[in-house]
C-alpha positions in Angstrom: 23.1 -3.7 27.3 21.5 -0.6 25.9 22.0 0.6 22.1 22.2 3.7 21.3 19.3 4.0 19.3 17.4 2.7 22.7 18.4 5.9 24.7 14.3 7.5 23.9 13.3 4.6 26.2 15.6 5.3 28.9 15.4 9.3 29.1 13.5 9.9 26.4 10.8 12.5 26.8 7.2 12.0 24.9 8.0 13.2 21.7 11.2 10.9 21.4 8.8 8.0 22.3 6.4 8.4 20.0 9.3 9.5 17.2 10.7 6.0 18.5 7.2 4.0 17.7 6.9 5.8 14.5 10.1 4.4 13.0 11.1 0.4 12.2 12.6 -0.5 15.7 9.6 -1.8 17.2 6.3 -3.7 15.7 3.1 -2.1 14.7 0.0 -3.7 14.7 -3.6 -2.1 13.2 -6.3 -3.7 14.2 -7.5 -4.1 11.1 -4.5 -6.3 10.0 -4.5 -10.1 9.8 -2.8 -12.8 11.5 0.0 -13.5 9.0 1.1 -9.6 9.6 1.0 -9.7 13.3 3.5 -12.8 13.6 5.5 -11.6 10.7 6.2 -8.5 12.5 7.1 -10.7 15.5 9.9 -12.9 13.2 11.8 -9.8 12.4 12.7 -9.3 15.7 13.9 -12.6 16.2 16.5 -14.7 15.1 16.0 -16.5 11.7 13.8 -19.7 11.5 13.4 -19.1 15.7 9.1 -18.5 15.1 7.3 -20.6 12.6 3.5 -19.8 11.3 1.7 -21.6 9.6 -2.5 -21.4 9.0 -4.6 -23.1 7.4 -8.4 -23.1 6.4 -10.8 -26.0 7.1 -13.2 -26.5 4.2 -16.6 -26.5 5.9 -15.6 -23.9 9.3 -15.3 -20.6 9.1 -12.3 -21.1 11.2 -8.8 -20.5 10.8 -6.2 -23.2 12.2 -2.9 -22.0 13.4 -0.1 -23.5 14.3 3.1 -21.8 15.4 6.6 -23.5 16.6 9.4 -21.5 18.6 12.4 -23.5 19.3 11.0 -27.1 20.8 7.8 -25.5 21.5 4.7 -25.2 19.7 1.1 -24.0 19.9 -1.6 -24.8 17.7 -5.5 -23.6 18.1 -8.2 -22.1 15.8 -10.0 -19.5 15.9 -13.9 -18.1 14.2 -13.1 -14.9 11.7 -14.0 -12.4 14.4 -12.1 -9.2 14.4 -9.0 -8.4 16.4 -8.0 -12.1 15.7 -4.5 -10.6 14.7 -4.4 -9.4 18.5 -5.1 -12.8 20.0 -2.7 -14.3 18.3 -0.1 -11.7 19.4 -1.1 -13.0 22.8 -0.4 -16.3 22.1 3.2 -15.6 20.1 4.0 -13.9 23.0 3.1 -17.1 25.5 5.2 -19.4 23.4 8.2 -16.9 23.4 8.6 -16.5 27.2 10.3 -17.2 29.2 12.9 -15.8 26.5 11.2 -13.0 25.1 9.0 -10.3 26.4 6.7 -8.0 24.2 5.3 -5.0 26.2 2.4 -2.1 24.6 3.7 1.2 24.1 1.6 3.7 26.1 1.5 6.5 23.6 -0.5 4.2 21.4 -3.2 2.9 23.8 -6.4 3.9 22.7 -5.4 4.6 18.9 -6.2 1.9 16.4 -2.7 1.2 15.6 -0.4 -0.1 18.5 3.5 -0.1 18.7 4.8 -3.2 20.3 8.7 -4.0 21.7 10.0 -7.0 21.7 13.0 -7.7 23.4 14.6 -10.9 25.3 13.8 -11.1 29.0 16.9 -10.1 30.8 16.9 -6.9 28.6 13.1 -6.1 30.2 14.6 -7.0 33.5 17.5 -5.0 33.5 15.4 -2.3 32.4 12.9 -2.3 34.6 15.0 -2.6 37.7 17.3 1.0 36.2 14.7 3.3 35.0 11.7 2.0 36.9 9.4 5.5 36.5 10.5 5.6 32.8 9.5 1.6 32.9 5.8 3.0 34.1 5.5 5.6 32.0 6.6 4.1 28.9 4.8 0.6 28.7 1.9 -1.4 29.7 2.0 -5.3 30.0 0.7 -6.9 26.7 -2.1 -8.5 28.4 -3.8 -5.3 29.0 -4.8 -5.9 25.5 -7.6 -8.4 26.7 -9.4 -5.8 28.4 -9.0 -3.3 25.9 -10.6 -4.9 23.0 -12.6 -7.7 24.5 -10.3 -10.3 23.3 -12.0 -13.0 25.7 -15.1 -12.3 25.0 -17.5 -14.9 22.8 -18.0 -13.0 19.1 -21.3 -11.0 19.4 -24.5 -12.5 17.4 -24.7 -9.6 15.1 -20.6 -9.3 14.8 -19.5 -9.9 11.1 -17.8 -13.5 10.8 -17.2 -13.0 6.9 -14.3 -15.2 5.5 -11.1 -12.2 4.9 -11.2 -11.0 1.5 -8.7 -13.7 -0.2 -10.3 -16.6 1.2 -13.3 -15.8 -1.8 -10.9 -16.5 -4.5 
């Protein structure tokens, strides 16, 4: 069930993680990013036309209205501009995905600004999990964690910047 190219995240010792996050096997999201990035670099782990995205921008909100479709499911909210939007929506690709798809944080990157992401279809997690369990610990952290870490359910702060992104001015 395991490639080869997956062997740092069975055995692999810190440096082979991190040399694993660094390449293009698993997705990268900066905090600074948008939306659009985040689910795109969710699609190219799936199969093609499996995750649909679409946004759009109501004329008087300073909202953003999203709408995403996986299969026969779909999901569809807004949200304020308020940073770290990108992450929510991570959170709520990765709802709609399961119970066929997992998407777990990367330790080595919690705390940076930039975080590495694996996405991979449930059995594959569970098969893991249940034949390198300590490597399992060390190696991940449930994607929900992310909540916590950058107060993703908390209400924007008065004083936080809710400018429109950059290409909405054109």
């Amino acid at each position: 069930m395991f490639t080869a190219e997956e062997q740092p995240l069975l055995t692999g010792s810190d440096n082979d993680i991190a040399e694993f996050v660094d390449c293009d096997r698993c997705m990268i999201v900066d905090w600074r990013g948008t939306e659009r990035e985040t689910v795109a670099d969710v699609i190219r782990f799936l199969p093609q036309g499996a995750l649909t995205y679409e946004e759009s921008f109501p004329d008087d909100d300073d909202t953003v209205a999203i709408r995403l479709r996986y299969r026969d499911r779909e999901d569809s909210f807004s949200l304020p501009f308020q940073p770290q939007n990108n992450f929510r929506v991570l959170l709520r690709v990765w709802r709609l995905l399961q119970p066929d798809y997992d998407i777990k944080l990367f330790r080595c990157t919690d705390g940076s600004d930039t975080h590495g992401f694996l996405l991979r279809p449930t059995d594959w997690w569970t098969e893991y999990r249940s034949k390198h369990p300590e490597q399992y610990q060390k190696v991940f952290r449930d994607l929900s964690d992310l909540t916590k870490s950058w107060e993703l359910d908390a209400p924007p702060k008065p004083d936080a910047p809710r400018t429109k992104p950059w290409w909405r001015f054109w």
